[in-house]
BAGU-604967 format. One record per residue (C-alpha): residue number from 1; residue in three letters; x, y, z. Coordinates in pm, 1 decimal, m for minus. Layout:
<r pos="NUM" code="ALA" c1="X" c2="Y" c3="Z"/>
...
END
This chain:
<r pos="1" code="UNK" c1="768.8" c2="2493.7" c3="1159.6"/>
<r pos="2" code="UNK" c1="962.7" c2="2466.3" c3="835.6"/>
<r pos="3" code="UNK" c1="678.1" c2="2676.9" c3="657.4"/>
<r pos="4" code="UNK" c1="728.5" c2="2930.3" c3="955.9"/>
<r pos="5" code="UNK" c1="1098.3" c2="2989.3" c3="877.0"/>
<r pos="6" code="UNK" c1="1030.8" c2="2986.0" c3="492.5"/>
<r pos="7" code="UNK" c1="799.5" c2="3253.9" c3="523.7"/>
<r pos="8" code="UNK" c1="1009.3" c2="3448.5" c3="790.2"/>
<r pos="9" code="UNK" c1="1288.8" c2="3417.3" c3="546.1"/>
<r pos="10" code="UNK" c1="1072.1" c2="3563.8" c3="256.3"/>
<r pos="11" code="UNK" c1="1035.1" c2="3876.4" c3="550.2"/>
<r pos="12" code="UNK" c1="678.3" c2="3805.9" c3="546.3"/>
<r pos="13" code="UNK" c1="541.9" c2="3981.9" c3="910.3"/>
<r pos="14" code="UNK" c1="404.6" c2="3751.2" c3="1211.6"/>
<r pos="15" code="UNK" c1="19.2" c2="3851.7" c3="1100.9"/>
<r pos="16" code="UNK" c1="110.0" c2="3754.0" c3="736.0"/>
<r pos="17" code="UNK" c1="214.5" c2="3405.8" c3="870.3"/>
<r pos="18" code="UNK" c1="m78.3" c2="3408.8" c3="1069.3"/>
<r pos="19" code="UNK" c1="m304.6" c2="3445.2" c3="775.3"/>
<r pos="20" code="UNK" c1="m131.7" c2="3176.9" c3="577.6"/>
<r pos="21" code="UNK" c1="m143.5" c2="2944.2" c3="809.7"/>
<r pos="22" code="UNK" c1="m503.3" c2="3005.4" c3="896.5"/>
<r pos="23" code="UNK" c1="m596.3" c2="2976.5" c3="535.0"/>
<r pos="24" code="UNK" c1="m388.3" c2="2679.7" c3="471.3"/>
<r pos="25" code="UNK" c1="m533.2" c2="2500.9" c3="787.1"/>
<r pos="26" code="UNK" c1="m916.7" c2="2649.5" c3="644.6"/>
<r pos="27" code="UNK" c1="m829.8" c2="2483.5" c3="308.1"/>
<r pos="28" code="UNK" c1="m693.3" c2="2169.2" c3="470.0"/>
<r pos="29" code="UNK" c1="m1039.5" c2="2141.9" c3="683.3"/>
<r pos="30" code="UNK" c1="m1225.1" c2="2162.8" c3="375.4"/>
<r pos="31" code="UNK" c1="m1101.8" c2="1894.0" c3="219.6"/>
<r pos="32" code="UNK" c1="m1120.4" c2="1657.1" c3="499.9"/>
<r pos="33" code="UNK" c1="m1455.6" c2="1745.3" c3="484.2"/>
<r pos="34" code="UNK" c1="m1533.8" c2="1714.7" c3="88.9"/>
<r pos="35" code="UNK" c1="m1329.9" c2="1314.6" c3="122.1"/>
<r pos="36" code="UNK" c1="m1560.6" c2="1219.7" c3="412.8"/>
<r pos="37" code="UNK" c1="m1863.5" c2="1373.4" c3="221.5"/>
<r pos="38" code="UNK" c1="m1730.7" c2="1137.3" c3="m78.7"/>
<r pos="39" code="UNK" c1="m1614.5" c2="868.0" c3="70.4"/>
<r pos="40" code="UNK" c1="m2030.1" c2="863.1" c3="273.6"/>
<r pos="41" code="UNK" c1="m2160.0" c2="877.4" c3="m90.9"/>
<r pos="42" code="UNK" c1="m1969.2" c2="612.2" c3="m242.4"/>
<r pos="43" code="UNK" c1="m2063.6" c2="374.3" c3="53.5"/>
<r pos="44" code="UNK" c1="m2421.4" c2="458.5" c3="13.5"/>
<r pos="45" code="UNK" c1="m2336.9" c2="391.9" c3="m387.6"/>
<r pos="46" code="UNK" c1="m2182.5" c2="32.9" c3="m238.0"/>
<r pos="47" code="UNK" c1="m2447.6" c2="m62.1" c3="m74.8"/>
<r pos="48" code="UNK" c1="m2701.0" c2="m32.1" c3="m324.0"/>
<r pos="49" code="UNK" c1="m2511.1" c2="m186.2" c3="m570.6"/>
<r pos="50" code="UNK" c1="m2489.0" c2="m459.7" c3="m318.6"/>
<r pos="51" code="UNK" c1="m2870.6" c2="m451.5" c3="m360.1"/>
<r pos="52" code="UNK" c1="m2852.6" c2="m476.6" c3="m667.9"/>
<r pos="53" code="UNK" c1="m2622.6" c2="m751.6" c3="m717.2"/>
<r pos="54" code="UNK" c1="m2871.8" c2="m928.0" c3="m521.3"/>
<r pos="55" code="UNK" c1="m3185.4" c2="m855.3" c3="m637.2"/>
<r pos="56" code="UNK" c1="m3036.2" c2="m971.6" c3="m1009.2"/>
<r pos="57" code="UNK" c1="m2931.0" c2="m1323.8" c3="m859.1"/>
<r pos="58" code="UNK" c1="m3225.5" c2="m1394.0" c3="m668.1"/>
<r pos="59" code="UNK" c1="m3418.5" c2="m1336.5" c3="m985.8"/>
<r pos="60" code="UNK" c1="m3348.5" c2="m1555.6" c3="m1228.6"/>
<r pos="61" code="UNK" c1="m3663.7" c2="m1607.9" c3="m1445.6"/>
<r pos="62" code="UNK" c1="m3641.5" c2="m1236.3" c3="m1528.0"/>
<r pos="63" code="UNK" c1="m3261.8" c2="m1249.7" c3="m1610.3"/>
<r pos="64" code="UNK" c1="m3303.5" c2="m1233.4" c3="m1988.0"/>
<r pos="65" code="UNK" c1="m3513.2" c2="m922.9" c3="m1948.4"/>
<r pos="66" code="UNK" c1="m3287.5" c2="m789.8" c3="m1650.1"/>
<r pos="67" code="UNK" c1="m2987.2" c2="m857.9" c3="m1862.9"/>
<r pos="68" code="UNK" c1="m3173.0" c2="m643.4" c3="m2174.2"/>
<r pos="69" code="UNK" c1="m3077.7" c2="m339.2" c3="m1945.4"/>
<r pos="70" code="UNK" c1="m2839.0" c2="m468.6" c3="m1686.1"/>
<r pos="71" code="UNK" c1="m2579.0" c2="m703.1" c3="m1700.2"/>
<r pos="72" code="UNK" c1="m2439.0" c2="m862.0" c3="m1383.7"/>
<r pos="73" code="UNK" c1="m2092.1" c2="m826.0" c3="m1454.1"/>
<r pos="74" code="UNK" c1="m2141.2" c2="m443.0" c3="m1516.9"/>
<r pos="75" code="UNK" c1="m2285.1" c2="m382.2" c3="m1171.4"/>
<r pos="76" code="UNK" c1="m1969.0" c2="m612.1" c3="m1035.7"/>
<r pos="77" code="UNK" c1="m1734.6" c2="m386.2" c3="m1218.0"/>
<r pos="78" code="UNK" c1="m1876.5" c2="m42.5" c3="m1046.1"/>
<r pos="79" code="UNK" c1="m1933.2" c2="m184.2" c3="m691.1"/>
<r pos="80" code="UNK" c1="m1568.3" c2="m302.0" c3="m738.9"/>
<r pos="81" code="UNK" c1="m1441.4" c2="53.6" c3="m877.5"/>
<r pos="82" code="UNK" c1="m1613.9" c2="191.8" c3="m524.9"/>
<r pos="83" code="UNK" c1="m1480.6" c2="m74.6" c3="m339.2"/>
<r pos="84" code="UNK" c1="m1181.0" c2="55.9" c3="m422.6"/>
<r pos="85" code="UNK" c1="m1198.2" c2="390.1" c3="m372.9"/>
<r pos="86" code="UNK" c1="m1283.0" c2="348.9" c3="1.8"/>
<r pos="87" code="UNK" c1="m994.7" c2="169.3" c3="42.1"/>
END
């Protein structure tokens, strides 16, 4: 309502305000949609870092090869940086 008046003041006409606040509630639509898109695609990053984490501490006779091109702590670091952005 406060954006109404502002733009009323400004002597913007009632199809002006219209078409702010249409493209402002467009924009506002669009990026609810890009953070769900991102926040999908860091839980399907989670999870397979989960995987991950797994499949490096079930196998243990291959960790000094594993840790050659993966270290545990690494993978730990990143599912913890997504962790915390779907918070």
């Amino acid at each position: 309502m406060r954006l109404i008046v502002e733009y009323k003041r400004n002597k913007y006409s009632l199809e002006e305000i219209k078409a702010f606040l249409l493209k402002r509630e467009q924009e506002e639509t669009e990026v609810e949609q890009a953070r769900h898109e991102l926040t999908c695609k860091l839980t399907h990053i989670n999870q397979e870092l989960k995987e991950v984490i797994s499949f490096l501490e079930k196998n243990k006779h291959n960790k000094p090869m594993l840790n050659q091109h993966v270290s545990h702590e690494s993978v730990t670091l990143i599912q913890s940086l997504t962790a915390l952005f779907l918070v």
